[in-house]
C-alpha positions as CSV (number, residue, x, y, z in Angstrom):
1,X,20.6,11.4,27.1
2,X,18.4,14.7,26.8
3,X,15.7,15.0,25.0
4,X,16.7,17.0,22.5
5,X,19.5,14.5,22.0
6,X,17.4,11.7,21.8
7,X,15.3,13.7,19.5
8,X,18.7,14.5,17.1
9,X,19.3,10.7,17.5
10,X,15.8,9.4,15.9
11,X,16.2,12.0,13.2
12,X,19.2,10.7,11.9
13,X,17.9,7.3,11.7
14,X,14.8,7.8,10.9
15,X,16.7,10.1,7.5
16,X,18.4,6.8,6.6
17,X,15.5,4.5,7.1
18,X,13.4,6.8,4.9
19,X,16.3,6.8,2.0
20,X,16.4,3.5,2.1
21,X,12.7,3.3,1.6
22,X,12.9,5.6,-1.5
23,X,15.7,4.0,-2.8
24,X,14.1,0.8,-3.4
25,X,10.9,3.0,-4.0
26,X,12.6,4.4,-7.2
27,X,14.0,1.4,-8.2
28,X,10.0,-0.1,-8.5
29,X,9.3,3.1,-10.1
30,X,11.9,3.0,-12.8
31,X,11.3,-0.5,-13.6
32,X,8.0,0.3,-14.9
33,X,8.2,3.2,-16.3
34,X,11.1,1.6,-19.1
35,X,8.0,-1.3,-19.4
36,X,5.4,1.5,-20.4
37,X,4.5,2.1,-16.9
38,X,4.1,1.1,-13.4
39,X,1.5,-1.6,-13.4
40,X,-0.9,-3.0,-10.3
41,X,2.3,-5.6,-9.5
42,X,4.7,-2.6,-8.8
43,X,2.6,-0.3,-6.7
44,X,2.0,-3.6,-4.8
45,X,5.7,-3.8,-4.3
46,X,5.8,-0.1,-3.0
47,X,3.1,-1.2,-0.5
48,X,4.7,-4.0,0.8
49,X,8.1,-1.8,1.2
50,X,6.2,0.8,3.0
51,X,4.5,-1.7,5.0
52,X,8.6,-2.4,6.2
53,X,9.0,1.3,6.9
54,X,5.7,1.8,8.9
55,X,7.0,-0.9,10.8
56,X,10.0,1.8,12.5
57,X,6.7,3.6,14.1
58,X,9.2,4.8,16.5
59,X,11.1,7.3,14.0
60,X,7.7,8.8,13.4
61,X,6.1,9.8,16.7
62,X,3.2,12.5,17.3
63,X,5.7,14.6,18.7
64,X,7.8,14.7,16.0
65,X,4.5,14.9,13.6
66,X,1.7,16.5,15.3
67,X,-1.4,17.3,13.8
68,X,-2.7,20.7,13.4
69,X,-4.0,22.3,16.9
70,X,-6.4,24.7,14.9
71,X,-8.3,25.2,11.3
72,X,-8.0,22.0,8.8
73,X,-8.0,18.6,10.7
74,X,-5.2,17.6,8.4
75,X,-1.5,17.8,7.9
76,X,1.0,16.8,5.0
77,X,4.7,16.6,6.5
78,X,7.0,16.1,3.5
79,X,10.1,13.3,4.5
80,X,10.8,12.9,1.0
81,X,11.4,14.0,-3.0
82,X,13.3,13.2,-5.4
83,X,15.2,16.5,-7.3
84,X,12.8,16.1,-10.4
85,X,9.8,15.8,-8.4
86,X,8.8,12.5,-9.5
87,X,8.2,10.6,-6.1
88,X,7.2,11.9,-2.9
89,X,6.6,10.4,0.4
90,X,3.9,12.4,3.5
91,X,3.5,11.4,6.6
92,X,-0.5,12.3,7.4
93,X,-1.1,13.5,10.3
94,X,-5.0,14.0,11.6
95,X,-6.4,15.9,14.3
96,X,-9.7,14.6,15.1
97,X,-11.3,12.8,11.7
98,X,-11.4,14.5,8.6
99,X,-12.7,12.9,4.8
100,X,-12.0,13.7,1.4
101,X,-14.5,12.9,-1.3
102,X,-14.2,10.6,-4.5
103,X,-11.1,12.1,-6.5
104,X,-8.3,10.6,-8.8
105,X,-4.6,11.2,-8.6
106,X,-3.4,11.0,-12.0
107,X,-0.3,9.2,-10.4
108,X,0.0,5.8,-8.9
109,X,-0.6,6.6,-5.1
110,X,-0.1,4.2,-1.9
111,X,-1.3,4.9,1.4
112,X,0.2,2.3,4.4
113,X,-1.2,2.9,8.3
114,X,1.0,3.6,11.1
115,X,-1.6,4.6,13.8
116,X,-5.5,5.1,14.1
117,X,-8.0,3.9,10.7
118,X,-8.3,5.5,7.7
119,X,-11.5,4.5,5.6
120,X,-10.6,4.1,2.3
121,X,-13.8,3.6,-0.4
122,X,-12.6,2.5,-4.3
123,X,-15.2,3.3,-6.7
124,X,-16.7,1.7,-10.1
125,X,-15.5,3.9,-13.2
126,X,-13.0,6.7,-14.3
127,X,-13.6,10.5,-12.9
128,X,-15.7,12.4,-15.6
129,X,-17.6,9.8,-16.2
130,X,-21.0,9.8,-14.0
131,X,-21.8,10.0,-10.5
132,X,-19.5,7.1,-8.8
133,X,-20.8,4.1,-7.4
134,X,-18.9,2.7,-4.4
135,X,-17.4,-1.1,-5.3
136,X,-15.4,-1.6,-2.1
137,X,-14.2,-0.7,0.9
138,X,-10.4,-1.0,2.7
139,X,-9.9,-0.1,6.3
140,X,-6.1,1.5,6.2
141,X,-4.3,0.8,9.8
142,X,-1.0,-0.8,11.7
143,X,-0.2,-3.1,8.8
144,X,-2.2,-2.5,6.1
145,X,-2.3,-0.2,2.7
146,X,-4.0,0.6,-0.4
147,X,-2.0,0.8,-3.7
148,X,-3.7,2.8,-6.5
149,X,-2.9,3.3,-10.4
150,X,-3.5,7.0,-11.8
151,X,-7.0,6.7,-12.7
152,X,-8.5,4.6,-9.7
153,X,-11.2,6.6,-7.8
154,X,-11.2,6.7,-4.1
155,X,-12.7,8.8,-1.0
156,X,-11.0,9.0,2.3
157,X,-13.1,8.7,5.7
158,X,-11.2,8.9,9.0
159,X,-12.8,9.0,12.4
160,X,-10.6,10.3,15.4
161,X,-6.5,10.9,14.8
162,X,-4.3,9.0,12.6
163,X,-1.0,8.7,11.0
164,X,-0.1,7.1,7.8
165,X,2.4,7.3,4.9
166,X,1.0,8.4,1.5
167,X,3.5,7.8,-1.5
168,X,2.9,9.2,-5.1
169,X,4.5,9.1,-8.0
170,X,4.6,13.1,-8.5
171,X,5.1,15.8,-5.7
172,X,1.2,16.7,-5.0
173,X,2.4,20.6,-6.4
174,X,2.8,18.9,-9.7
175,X,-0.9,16.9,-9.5
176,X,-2.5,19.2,-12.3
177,X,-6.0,18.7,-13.4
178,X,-7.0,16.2,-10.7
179,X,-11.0,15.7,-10.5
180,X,-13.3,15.0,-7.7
181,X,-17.0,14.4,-7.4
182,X,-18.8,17.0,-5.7
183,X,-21.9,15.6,-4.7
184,X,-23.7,18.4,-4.1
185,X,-23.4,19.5,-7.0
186,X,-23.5,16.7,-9.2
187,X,-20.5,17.0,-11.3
188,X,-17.0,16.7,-11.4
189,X,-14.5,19.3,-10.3
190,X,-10.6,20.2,-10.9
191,X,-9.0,19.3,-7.4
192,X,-5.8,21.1,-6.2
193,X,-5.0,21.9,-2.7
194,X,-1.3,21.6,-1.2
195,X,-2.1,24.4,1.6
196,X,-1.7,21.8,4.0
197,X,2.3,20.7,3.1
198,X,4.8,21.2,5.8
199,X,8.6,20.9,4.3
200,X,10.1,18.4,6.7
201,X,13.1,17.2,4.9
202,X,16.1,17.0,6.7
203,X,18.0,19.4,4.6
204,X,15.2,21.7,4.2
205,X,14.0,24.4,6.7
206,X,10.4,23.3,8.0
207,X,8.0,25.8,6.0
208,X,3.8,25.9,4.4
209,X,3.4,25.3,0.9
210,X,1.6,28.3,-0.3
């Protein structure tokens, strides 16, 4: 088999692993939101489903997800949105070590490891409401994740390349008046920054988000 075969071949299964994924994904999602909202017990259960996925690190190699060569360390490849924009699923792909201060997501967020570490400190109070104090620390890798409700702070640290999943419960185009703490400053800031999104649907033509 070529390789472009061979390439066809793990994009078709790795399409159906993914909907699979999602389906139960929504299903989680759903569940919550007709009890008020998803709670820390459901974005658990999207962990542990990711967890399965990240598993298939096969359908998601380098090759088929390669970093950026130049400029930001960091790239978002979309795999995955529903029609009303509700859930999305990234694979993260990192050059050579990149960070990301503490900020909120407004949405309930899980991150699950495929390849390399990603440092993951949770902090003690909401954003806009003093300078943060770090409470803990989780080292996302092969076999681990992070699940996160809407208002939990967290920073990212990663040292050399890595690949993960990040899941949220809105496309990160619809994340509006997200905050971060910029230290130097003191003070909170609006956070919005999708410049790094690759379309990598299957039925979509590969393509930036402006």
């Amino acid at each position: 088999m070529s390789a472009t075969d061979m390439a066809a071949e793990r994009a078709t299964e790795r399409a159906v692993a993914v909907a699979d994924a999602m389906d139960d994904i929504a299903k989680i999602d759903a569940h919550g939101r007709e009890h008020g909202g998803i709670d820390r017990g459901g974005v658990e259960r999207i962990r542990e489903r990711l967890l399965q996925l990240a598993e298939r690190d096969d359908l998601f190699p380098l090759e088929d997800f390669p970093p950026p060569t130049e400029g930001r360390s960091t790239r978002m490849y979309r795999i995955a949105q529903n029609d009303d924009d509700e859930l999305a699923l990234y694979v993260q792909s990192v050059r050579d070590g990149t960070a990301a201060p503490p900020h909120e997501h407004t949405t309930w967020a899980v991150i699950v490891g495929m390849r390399g570490q990603e440092l993951n400190r949770f902090y003690d109070r909401c954003a806009g409401e003093g300078e943060p104090q770090a409470v803990r620390e989780v080292m996302v890798e092969r076999c681990t994740g992070v699940a996160m409700l809407g208002h939990d702070l967290h920073s990212i640290h990663i040292e050399g390349a890595s690949t993960n999943f990040h899941c949220y419960g809105l496309a990160l185009e619809r994340l509006k008046g997200r905050r971060f703490w910029h230290a130097d400053q003191g003070e909170w800031r609006e956070y919005y920054d999708v410049g790094h999104i690759v379309e990598a649907r299957p039925s979509h033509r590969s393509t930036a988000v402006a």
